[in-house]
N, C-alpha and C positions, 0 to 999 in steps of 0.2 A: 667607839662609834655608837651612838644614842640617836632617837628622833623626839620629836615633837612638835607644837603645834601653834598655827597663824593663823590668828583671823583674819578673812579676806570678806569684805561686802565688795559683790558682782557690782560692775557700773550699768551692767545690760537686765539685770534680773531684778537688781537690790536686795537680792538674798544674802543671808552672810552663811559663809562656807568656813568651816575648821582646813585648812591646808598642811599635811602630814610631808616634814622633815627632815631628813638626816644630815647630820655634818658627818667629816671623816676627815683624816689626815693625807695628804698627797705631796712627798718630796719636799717634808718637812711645812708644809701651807695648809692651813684649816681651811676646807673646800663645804659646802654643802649644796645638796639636790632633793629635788622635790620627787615625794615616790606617792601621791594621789591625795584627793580629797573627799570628805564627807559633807554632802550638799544639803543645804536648806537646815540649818541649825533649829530656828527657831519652830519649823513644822515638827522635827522630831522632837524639840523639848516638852510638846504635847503630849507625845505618848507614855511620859512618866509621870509616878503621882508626885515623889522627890526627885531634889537637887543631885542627891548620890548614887538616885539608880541612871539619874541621865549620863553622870563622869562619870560612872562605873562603863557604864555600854560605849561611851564616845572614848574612854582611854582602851577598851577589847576591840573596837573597830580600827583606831589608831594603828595600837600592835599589830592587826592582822594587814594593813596597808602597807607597815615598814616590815613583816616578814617578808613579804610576797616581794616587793622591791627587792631587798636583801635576796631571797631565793633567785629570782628571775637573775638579776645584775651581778651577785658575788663579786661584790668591790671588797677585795682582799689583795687587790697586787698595786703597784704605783708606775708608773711610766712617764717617761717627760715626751710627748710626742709633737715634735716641732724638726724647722730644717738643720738642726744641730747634727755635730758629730755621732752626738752618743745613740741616732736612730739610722745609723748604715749599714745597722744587722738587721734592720725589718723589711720582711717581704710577703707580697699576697699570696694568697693559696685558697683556692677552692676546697670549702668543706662539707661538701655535703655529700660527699664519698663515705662519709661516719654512716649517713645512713643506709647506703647501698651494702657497705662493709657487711653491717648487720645480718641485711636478706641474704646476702653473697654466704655467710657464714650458715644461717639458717637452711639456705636448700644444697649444705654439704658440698658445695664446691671447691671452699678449702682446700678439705678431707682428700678429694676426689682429688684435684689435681698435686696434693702430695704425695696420693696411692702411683700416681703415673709416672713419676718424678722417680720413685722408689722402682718400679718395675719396667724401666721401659728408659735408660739413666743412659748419658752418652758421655762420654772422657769427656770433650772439653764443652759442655755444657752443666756450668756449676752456679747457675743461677735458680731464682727462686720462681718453680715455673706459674705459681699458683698468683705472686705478685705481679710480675708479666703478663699473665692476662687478665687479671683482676684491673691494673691501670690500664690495659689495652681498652677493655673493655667500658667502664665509669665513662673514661677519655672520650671515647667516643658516642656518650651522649653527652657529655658538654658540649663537645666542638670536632664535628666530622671531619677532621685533618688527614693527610697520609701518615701510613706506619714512623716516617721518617719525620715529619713534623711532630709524631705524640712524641718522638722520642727526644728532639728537641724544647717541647713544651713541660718537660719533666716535671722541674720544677715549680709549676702554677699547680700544683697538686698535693693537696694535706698528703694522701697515702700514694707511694708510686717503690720502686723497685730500687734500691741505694747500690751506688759501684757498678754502673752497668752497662758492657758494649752494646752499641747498635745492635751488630750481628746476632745478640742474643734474642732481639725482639722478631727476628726472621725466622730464627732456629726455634720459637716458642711456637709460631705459627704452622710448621711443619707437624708437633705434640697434637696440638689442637685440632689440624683436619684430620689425624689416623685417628682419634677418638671420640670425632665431634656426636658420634652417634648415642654412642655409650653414656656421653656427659649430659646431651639432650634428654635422655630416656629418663635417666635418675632425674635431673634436674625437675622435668616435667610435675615423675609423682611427686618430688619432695613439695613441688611447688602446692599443687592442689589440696596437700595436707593444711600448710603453711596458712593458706588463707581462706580454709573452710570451704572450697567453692568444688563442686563435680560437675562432671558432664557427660550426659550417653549422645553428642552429638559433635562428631568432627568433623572439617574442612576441610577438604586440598584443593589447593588453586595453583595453577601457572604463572609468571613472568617471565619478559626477558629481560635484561640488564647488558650494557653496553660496555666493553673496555675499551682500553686505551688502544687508540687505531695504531699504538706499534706492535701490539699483539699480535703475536701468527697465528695460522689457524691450525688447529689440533684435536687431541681426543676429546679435549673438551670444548674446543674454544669454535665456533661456528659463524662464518659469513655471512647476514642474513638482515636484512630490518627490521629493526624492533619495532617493538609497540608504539615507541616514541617518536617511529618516522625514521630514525640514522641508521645510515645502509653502512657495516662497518662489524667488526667482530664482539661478539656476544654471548653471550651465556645464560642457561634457562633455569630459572629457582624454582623447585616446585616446595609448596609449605603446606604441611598439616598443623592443625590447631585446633583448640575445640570452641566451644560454643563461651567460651569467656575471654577468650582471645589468647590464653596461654599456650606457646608454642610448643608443640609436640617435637618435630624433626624437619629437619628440611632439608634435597636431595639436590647436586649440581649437576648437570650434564647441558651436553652438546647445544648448543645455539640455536641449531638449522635439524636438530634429530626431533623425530616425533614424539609427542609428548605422554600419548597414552601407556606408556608401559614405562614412564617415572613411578608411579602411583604403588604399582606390583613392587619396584626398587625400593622403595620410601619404605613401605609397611616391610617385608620385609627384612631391613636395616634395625628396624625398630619394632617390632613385635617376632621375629623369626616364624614359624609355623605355629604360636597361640591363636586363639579365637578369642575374641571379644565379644561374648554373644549381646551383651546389652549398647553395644556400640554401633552408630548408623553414620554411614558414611555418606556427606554428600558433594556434591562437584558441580561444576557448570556445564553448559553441551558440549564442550572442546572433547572432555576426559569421559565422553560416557558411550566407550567402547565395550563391546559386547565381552570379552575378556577384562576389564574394572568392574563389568555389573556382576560375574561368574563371580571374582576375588571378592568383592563386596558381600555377596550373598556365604560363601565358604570361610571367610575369617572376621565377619561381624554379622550385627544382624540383619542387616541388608542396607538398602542404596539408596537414597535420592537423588536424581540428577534434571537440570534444567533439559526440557524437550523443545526442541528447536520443531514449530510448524511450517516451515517453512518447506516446497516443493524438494524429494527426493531423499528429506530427512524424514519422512512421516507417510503412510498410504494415501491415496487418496480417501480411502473409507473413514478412514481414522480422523482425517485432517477434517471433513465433511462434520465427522459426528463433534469433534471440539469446536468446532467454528459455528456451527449451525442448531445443534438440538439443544434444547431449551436447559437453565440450571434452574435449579431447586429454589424458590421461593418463601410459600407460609404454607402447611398444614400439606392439602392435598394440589397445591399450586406450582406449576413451573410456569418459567418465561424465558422465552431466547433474547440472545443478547439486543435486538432490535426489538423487543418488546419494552427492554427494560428501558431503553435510552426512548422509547416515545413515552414510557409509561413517568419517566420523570420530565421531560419537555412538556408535554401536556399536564402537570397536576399543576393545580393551586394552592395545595396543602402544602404550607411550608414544613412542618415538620414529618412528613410521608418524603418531600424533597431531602431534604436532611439524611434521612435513617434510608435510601435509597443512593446517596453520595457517598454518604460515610459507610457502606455495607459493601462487602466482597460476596458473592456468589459462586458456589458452588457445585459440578459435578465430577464423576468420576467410573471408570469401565476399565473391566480385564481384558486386554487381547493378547490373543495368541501369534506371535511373530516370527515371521520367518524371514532371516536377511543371508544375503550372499557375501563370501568373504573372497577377495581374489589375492595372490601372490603379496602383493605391497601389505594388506592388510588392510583393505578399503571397504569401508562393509554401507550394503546398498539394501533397502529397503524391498523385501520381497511383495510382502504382503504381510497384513494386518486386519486378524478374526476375531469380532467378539465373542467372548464367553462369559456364562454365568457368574461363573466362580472358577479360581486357579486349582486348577489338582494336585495331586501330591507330586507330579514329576518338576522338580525346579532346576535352577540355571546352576547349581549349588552341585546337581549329580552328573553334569556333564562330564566325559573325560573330557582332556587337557587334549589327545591325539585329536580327538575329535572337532576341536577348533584351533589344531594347528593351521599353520600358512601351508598353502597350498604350492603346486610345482607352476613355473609360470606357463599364463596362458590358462590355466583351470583355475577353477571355482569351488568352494565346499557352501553348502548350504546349513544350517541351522538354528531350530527352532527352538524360542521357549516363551514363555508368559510373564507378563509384566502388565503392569495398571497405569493408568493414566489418571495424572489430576488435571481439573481444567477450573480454570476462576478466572472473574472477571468484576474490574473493579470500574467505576462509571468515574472514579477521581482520577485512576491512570487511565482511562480512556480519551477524558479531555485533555489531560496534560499531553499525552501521545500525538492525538491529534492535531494538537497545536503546533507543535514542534515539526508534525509530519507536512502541513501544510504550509508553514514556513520554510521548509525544504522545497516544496511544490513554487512557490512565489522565487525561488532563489533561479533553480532550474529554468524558469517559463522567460525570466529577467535576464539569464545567461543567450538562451536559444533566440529572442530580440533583438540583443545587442551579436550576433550572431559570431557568437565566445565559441570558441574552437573546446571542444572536451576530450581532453587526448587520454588521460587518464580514469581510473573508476575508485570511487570508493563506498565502501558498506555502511559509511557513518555520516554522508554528508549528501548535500542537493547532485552530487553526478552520478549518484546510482539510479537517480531515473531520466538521463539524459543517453540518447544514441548518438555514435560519431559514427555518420556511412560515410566511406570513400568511394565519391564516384570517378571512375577513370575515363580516358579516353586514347587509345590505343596502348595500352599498358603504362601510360603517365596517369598521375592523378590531378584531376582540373578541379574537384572544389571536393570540401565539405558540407556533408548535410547533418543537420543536427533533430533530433524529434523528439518530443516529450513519452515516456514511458508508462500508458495510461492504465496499462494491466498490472504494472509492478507496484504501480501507484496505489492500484485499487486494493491489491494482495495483502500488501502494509497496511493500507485502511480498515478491511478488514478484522487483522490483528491486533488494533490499538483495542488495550483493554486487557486482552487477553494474558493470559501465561499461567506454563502447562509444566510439568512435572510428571518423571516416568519412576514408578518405582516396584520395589516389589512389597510392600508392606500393606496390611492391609486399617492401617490405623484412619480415623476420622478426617475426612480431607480437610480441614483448619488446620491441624496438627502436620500433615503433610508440606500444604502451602507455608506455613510459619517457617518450618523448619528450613526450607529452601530459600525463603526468602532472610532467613539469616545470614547466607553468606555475606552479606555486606559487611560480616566479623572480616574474613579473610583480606577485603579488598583494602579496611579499615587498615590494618597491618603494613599492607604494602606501601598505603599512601606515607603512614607515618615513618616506615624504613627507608623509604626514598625519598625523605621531603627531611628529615631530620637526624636521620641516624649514619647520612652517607652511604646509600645501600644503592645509587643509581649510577654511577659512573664508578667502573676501579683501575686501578694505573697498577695493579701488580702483574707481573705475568705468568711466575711462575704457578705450576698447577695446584701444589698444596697449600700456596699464600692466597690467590683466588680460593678454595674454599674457603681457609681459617677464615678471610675476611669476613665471608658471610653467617659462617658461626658466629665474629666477634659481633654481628648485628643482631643475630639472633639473641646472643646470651643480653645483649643491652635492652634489646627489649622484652625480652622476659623478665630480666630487672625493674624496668621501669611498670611492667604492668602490674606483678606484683606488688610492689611501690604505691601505686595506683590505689588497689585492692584493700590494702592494708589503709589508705587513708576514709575508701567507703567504710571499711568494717569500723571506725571511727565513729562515723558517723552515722551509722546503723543502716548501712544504705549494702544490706546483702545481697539481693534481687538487682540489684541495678547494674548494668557492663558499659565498659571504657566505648567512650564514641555516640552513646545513646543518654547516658546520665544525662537529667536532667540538675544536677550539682553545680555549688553556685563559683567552680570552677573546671577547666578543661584541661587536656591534655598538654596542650600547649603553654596554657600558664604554667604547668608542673615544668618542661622544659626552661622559659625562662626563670624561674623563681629559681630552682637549681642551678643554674648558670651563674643565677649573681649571689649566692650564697658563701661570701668568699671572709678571712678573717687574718689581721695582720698576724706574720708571726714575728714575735719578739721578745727579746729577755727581761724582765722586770729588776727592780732594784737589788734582791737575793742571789739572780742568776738563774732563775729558774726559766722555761720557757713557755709561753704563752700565747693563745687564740686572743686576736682584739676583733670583738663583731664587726662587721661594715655593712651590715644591711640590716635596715627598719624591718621593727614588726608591720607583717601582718595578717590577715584573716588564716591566710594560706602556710607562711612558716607556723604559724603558732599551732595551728591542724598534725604541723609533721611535727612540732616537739612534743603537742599531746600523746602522737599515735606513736614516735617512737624512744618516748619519755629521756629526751634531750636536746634544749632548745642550743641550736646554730647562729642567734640573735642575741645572745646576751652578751654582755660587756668585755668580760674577761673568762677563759677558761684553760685550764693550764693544760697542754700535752699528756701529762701523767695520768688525769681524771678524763680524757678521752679515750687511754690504754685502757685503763677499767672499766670503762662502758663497754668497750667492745670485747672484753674478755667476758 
């Protein structure tokens, strides 16, 4: 096999172009293909003073266009591929499991589940437990199937588990929940070695998740409506993560059980009684129970959590001074938040407009708090005292007797100090308002056409509608319906604002940023339930419900590292999944992986072989850079796959 060269004059340019090459033998037929050209001939023949330096440079360019073919393509095998006999051995398979292989192999998972395999072995489990969930798991970012479909779909898979019953894929699942912790934990650090990236900032957030309404209800399994609105049996994921989106742990429990004392369970599980002292833990107002803020303070370095101002969650003193006293400005200047929304209504200066839009404001104050705890664990707002500064007594030295649950019917009281951030931004205050006001127009449109409001919600126009029933001798003769012009106003209020409680006494930008990163944890969710099959599960039993949720986690911890590995590519080390501004998403990586599939077949020797079926482009060519093995070239035999991955 030789190349070389055709003149070609463009009909569109009328430039003449050198056109480079190759012939080759195929099934006994002289075949040739074109592997690129050197354009505008006669512009480069300028650049030489002779005839011999110009064929010397146009035959080193030549070479370098039929190396580069040759390397990318490796036409070294022959195939006759038509609807003959002799192609009834070839079938597709999904490959780009090579690459996950990789990472899989990289953060010691292997390793790990041949260590489990070896100490933890049952008589008639003689399968390979570390293949089993390694295709559980791939499988399940290709294509969110049941256990019972991946095991059906074997097949359409380069690497999956050979000779093997269903039942072992159930029995693999059982391995998986008694050690999901253990595997998270390593996996985690190995990860954050793997792709350069730390973090002193972690996540936990709630969901619920719905099964299959044959589900009974149990220790774990809970009767309850989700998030999602289905009233039906469920179960609650709580997830930690950190600040790059890589999963740390995540704990199952009860549907319908409360959710603040997942948190305690979770770290726990996964740190035992270490301290993390550079580690700051944050959450939203659901988990930010006075026992999460103690745990936060005594095994990291303290807490961030969203402060709901809303009546009964906050003092009145407190709520007064966030909502009312002025934030910090320029030099020796403050403004309250009605100063600042006249002080940009009224300017003409466009850019004083601007740098007043696009600016967050800030204040922030220590109080001293005292809340009551009753029996259930319901803790009520006592009171809230400013002070100067926090003293040495923190939430950190309380005993544990001292904020136990109480006998029913009584109460314990206690106190401790914590800070408040308060910011306010004048972009989310119109966007707020708008939304708020459109809820206002929905409401006034409902109570007109005079729409019966039987139910309430926290998210839409009937949280400020009243349904009175009025009776007449203990029958009910109509409804009255009235607009809610104080809930109204309370909301109005609020657009703008958002407050954060913490005990840290770091610079309030630093505070606000930090909290307003959770949008990491929710980013997660959306994509485990939107992609990875993490929203409805049809299994019942109770250790196949968890594995299930392990086998989501470990996919997307795959994929994100995956992710990671293609910024560090790119030199894009600062930048995280969901915010990059790169000139692809997450979701492209989804399907480009999906169709990265390659015939397999025998060539004329007997040997067996990859035949690409997906075009270059911008994006495969990124993953064969970054993990120096392109899934798009021509021919690539089995054996030379083994050796990459060894």
């Amino acid at each position: 096999m030789g190349w070389s060269f055709t003149e070609i004059k463009s009909k569109k340019t009328g430039l003449t172009n050198y056109v480079v090459h190759t012939s080759f033998r195929r099934e006994n037929k002289v075949t040739s293909a074109n592997c690129g050209a050197i354009k505008d001939i006669e512009s480069l023949r300028k650049n030489f003073r002779t005839e011999k330096e110009f064929k010397e440079y146009i035959n080193a360019e030549g070479a370098k266009i039929y190396q580069k073919r040759k390397d990318d393509q490796k036409i070294n095998h022959s195939f006759v591929l038509n609807e003959s006999d002799e192609n009834t051995d070839a079938y597709l398979v999904n490959t780009s499991q090579i690459y996950f292989r990789k990472i899989w192999d990289s953060l010691g998972l292997t390793k790990e589940f041949n260590e489990i395999r070896k100490i933890d072995s049952k008589a008639r489990f003689q399968y390979d437990l570390n293949e089993i969930i390694f295709y559980l798991v791939t499988s399940q970012i290709m294509e969110s199937v049941s256990k019972s479909k991946a095991y059906d779909n074997i097949e359409n898979y380069l690497i999956h588990p050979k000779n093997i019953a269903k039942d072992a894929f159930y029995d693999a699942l059982d391995y998986l929940a008694k050690y999901a912790d253990v595997i998270n934990n390593k996996t985690y650090k190995a990860a954050t070695k793997y792709i350069e990236r730390s973090s002193d900032l972690y996540f936990y957030d709630v969901t619920t998740v719905n099964l299959s309404k044959y589900v009974k209800e149990s220790d774990l399994v809970g009767m309850k409506k989700g998030k999602e609105g289905i009233y039906g049996p469920i179960v609650q994921i709580g997830f930690l993560c950190d600040s790059n989106g890589l999963l740390i742990g995540l704990i199952v429990f009860k549907g319908n059980a409360n959710e603040q004392p997942s948190l305690k369970e979770l770290l726990t599980q996964n740190f035992g009684s270490s301290k993390l002292k550079n580690i700051v833990i944050c959450t939203d107002a659901g988990l930010c129970s006075i026992k999460n803020k103690r745990l936060a303070e005594r095994q990291f370095k303290g807490y961030i959590v969203t402060q709901s101002l809303k009546q009964k969650k906050i003092s009145d003193a407190a709520r007064d001074w966030a909502l009312t006293e002025p934030f910090f400005y320029k030099k020796d200047t403050f403004l309250t938040k009605d100063q600042i929304i006249q002080k940009y209504t009224e300017s003409k200066d466009d850019d004083e407009k601007k740098d007043l839009y696009n600016r967050t404001f800030y204040k922030s104050r220590w109080f001293k708090t005292k809340i009551k705890i009753n029996h259930e664990g319901k803790e009520t707002v006592d009171s809230m005292k400013k002070i100067d500064k926090p003293s040495d007594e923190s939430l950190s030295n309380i005993s544990a007797d001292k904020i136990a649950l109480p006998q029913k019917g009584k109460t314990i009281s206690v106190e401790f100090e914590q800070r408040l951030v308060v910011s306010f931004s004048l972009k989310y205050y119109f966007a707020q308002l708008k939304s708020l006001n459109e809820d206002k127009a929905k409401a006034e449109t409902a109570i007109q056409n005079g729409k019966s409001i039987e139910s309430k919600s926290n998210y839409d126009y009937r949280r400020f509608v009243q349904s009175r029933s009025i009776d007449d001798n203990g029958e009910i003769k109509q409804v009255a319906t009235k607009f809610l012009d104080d809930k109204f106003e309370e909301e109005r209020n609020m657009c703008g604002i958002y407050c954060q409680a913490t005990n840290l006494d770091n610079d309030e930008h630093t505070i606000y940023k930090s909290s307003r990163d959770r949008w990491i944890s929710e980013y997660i969710f959306r994509t485990e339930k939107s992609n990875l099959g993490f929203g409805t599960v049809y299994l019942r039993k109770k250790e196949h419900v968890i594995a299930h949720f392990e086998i989501c986690l470990l996919a997307k911890q795959l994929l994100t590292v995956f992710i990671y590995k293609l910024y560090n590519q790119l030199n894009l080390k600062n930048d995280k999944i969901g915010k990059s501004e790169v000139a692809f998403t997450e979701e492209d990586v989804f399907e480009e992986i999906a169709q990265l599939k390659s015939l397999v077949k025998k060539d004329t020797k007997g040997e067996t072989c990859l035949i690409a079926c997906r075009k270059k482009n911008d994006l495969n060519k990124l993953m064969a850079d970054t993990f120096r093995i392109s899934l798009t070239t021509q021919v690539k035999t089995l054996d030379s796959v083994q050796k990459y991955l060894k």
